[in-house]
N, C-alpha and C positions, 0 to 999 in steps of 0.2 A: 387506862384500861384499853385491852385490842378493840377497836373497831372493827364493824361488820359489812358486810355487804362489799359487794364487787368495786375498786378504786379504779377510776375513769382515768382517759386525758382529756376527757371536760372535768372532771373532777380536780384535774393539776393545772387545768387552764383556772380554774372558779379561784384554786388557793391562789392565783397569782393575784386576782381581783382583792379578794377578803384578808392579803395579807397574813394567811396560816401556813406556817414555815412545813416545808414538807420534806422530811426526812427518806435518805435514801441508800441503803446497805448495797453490795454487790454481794454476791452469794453461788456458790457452785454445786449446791448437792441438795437433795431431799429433805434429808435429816435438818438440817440448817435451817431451809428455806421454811420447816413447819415450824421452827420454832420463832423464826422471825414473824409470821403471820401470827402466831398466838402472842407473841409481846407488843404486836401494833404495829411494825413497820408496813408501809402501805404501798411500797412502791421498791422493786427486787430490781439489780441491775446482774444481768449474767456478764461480765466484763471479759474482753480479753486479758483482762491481766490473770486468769487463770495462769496462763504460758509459764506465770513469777513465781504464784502461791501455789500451786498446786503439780506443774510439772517439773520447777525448777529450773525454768529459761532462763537466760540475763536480761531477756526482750519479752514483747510480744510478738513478736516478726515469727517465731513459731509454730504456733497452736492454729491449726484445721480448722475446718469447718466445720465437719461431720463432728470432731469431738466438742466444739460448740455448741452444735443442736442438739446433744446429747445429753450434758449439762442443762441446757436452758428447758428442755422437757424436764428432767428429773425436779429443778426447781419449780416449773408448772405444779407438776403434783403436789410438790409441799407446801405452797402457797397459791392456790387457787384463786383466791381474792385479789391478790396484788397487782398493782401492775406493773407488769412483767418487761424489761428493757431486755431485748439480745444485741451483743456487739456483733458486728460485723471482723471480722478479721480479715488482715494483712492477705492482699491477693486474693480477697474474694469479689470485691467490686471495682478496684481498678485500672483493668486492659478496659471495661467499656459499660455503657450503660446498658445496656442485655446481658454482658455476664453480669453486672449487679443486679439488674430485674429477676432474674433467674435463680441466683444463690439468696436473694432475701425473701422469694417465695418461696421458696423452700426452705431457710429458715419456719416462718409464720407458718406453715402446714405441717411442718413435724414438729415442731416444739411448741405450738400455743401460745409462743410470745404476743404481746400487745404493741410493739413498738419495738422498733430497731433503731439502734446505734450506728454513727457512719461516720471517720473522720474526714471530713471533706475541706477542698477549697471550692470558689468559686466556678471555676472550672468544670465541676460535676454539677451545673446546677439541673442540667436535663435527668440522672441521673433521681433528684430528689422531685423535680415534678412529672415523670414518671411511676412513680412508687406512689407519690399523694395522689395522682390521679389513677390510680389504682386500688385507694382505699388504706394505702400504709404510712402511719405514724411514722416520721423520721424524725430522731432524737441527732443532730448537728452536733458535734464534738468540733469547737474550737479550744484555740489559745496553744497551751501545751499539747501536741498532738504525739503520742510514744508510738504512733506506726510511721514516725519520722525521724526517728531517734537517730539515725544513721547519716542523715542528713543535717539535722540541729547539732551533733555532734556531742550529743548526752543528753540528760534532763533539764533543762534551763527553762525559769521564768516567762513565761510571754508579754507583748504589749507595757513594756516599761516604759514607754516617752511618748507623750504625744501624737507623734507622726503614727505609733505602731499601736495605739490606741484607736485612733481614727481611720486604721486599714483596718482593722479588728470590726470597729463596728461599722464598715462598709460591705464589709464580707457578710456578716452578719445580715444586713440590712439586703442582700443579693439573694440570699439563702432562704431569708424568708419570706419573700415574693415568690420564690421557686415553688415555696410549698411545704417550708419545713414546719416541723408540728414545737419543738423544743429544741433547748439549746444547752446542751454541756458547758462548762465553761471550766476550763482544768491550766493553774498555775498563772494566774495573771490578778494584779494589783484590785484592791476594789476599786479606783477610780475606772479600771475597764470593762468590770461587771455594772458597775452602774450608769457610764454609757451606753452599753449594748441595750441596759432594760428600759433606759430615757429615748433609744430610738428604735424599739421591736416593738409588740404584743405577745411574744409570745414568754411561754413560765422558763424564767434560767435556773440549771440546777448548778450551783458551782459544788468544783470539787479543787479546793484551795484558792475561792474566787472573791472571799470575804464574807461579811455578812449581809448583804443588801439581796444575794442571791434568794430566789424563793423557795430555793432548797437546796438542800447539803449531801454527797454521797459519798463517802471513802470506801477504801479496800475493808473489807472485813478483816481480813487477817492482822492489817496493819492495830485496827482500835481495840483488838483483843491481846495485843501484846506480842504478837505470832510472829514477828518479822523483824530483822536486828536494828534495821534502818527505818522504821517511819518516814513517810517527809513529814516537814515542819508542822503543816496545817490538820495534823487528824491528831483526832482527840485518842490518848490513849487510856480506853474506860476499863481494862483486865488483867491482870496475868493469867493469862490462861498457858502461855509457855511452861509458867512455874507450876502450875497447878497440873498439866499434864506429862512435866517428867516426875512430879511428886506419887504421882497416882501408878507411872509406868516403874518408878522406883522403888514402891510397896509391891507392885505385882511379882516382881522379879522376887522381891524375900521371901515373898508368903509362897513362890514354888520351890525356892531354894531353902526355905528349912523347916517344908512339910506342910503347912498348913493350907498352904492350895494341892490341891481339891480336899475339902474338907465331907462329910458325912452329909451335906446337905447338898452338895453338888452333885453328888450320882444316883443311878437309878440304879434299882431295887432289880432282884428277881422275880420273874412272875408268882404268883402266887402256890407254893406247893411244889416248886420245881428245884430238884436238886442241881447245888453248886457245881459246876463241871471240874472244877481247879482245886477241890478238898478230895 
């Protein structure tokens, strides 16, 4: 059944204590985001990978700001309750830590987000404790990082040996003295997610990170069937592709052999007023 009341990051720090797995969709629209809040999911991520599902990028290296915060409000509205992740996008945070200060307060004041998104190295740690001692939840995107993609030279696995596990959770372990609140953890083995949460406190949400994570987030569109290529690790729970060219392919009959618009789709003359067209 949905759960009520307003979902915290004490609330996602508590599931990391209690061991209650905490699911997490990414979502771009109103409509969406109310229905995920009426089915229980408690925790809404506005992802860049919009860029994929929704504008048709190859990347995220595309998608603005502005159309960011635009999304992440719309899904405010449809989910009030949840808590609400906004990504940070490509070239918003890093020429310097003031223009980060500055596009992620302005993120949180126009969209209502609860927490921002940021794929960082160590490197940005001023960056992350700036914003915490500003009062901002920063959600740390390790492992697979896609506003690198140019540089990794496609999608690939993170932290597969040893060595790259053990920088994995050094970075980690730099990040969160800096101040981070949470930690993504996207395409890497579970022995890497269960190092990172054997040397943090803080709640990891993996998203292809195994099961030891305290929580799980995929692309929406991916687990609804919407997308040709899934990766490996999302559950696919719909056809909804099928079901909405079935739906777009009855529309098209019922206009093409009359029966759309039918007698109960149109409006009436006023009462008493002759038809202009007889």
């Amino acid at each position: 059944m949905p759960a009520t009341g307003k979902f915290t990051m004490k609330d996602l720090r508590s599931a990391r204590q209690s061991g209650q797995k905490v699911a997490m969709l990414t979502c771009y629209d109103f409509t969406t985001a109310r229905l995920m809040e009426e089915a229980g999911v408690r925790t809404i991520l506005v992802g860049d990978s919009a860029s994929n599902v929704i504008l048709g990028n190859a990347t995220t290296l595309p998608i603005r700001l502005d159309f960011l915060i635009e999304l992440t409000a719309a899904v405010r509205r449809g989910a009030p309750n949840a808590l609400l992740i906004a990504d940070m996008p490509f070239g918003s945070y890093q020429r310097s830590s003031a223009q980060g200060v500055k596009n992620v307060c302005r993120m949180v004041q126009l969209s209502g987000c609860d927490c921002v998104k940021l794929e960082l190295t160590v490197r940005q740690t001023p960056l992350v404790s700036r914003l915490a001692d500003g009062g901002v939840p920063v959600m740390v995107h390790l492992g697979l990082r896609p506003q690198t993609v140019s540089l990794l030279g496609g999608y690939r696995a993170q932290a597969r040996t040893p060595h790259e596990i053990d920088q994995l959770v050094a970075d980690a372990m730099v990040l969160e003295k800096a101040g981070a609140a949470t930690i993504l953890l996207e395409a890497v083995p579970p022995a890497a997610a269960r190092a990172i949460i054997a040397a943090t406190a803080l709640p990891v949400i993996g998203c292809g990170a195994g099961p030891d994570c305290h929580g799980h987030v995929v692309v929406v569109h991916d687990c609804l069937g919407l997308t040709s290529n899934p990766p490996r690790f999302v559950p696919v729970l719909a056809d909804m592709a099928g079901a909405y060219k079935n739906a777009f392919a009855d529309y098209v009959h019922r206009v093409a052999d009359g029966r759309y618009p039918a007698a109960q789709h149109v409006y009436e003359m006023a009462a008493g007023a002759a038809d202009p067209s007889k």
